[in-house]
N, C-alpha and C positions, 0 to 999 in steps of 0.2 A: 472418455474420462478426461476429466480436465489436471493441466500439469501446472506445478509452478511457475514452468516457463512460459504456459500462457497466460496464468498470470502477470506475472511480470511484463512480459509483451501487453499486456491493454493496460495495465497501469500507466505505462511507459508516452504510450500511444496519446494520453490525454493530459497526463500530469507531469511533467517535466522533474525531471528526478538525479539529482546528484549520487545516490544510492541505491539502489533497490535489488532486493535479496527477500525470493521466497523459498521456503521449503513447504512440503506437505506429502502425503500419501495417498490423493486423490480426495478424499472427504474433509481431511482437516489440512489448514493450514496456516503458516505464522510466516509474519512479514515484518522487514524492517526496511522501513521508507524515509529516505532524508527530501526533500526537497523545499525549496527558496518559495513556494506556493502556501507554504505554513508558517511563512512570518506572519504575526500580529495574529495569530488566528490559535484559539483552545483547542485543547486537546478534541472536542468532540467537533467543531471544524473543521480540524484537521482530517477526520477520521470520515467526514460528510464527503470531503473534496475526494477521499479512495471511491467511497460508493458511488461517487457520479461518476467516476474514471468508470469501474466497474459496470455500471447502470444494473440491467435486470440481470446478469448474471449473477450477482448476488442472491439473487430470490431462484433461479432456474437453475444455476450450473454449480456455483461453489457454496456446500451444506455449513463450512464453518471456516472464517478467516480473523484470525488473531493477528492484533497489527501494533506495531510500534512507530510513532512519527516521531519527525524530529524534523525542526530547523537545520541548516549548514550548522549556525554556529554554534548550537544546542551537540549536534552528532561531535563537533572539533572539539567542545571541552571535553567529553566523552572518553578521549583515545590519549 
């Protein structure tokens, strides 16, 4: 069964990340991802640059991931 924390381990792995925090229950899961890889880049860019982190395990391993990106400076106005 796949865990957040392997998530977060292969997001990590590929995409250089100032934040990253998943939770899930094995099937579902939601993410919030900061990283400097999402300047200049839309929301669904942003969202492309996780599934290449990810590659097929999106399609084989994890059945649903809910994500939130963000810029550095986008997550700082945030808090």
């Amino acid at each position: 069964m796949v865990t957040p924390e392997d998530i977060e381990r292969w997001i990590a792995t590929a995409l250089p990340c100032e934040k990253l925090e998943v939770k899930g229950d094995g099937q579902h899961f939601e993410a919030v991802i900061v990283s400097g890889e999402f300047r200049g880049k839309n929301m669904v860019q942003q969202h492309q640059l996780v599934y290449k982190a990810l590659g097929d395990r999106m399609r084989e391993e994890i059945h649903a991931l809910s994500m939130k990106t963000f810029t550095p400076e986008d997550w700082a106005s945030r808090q």
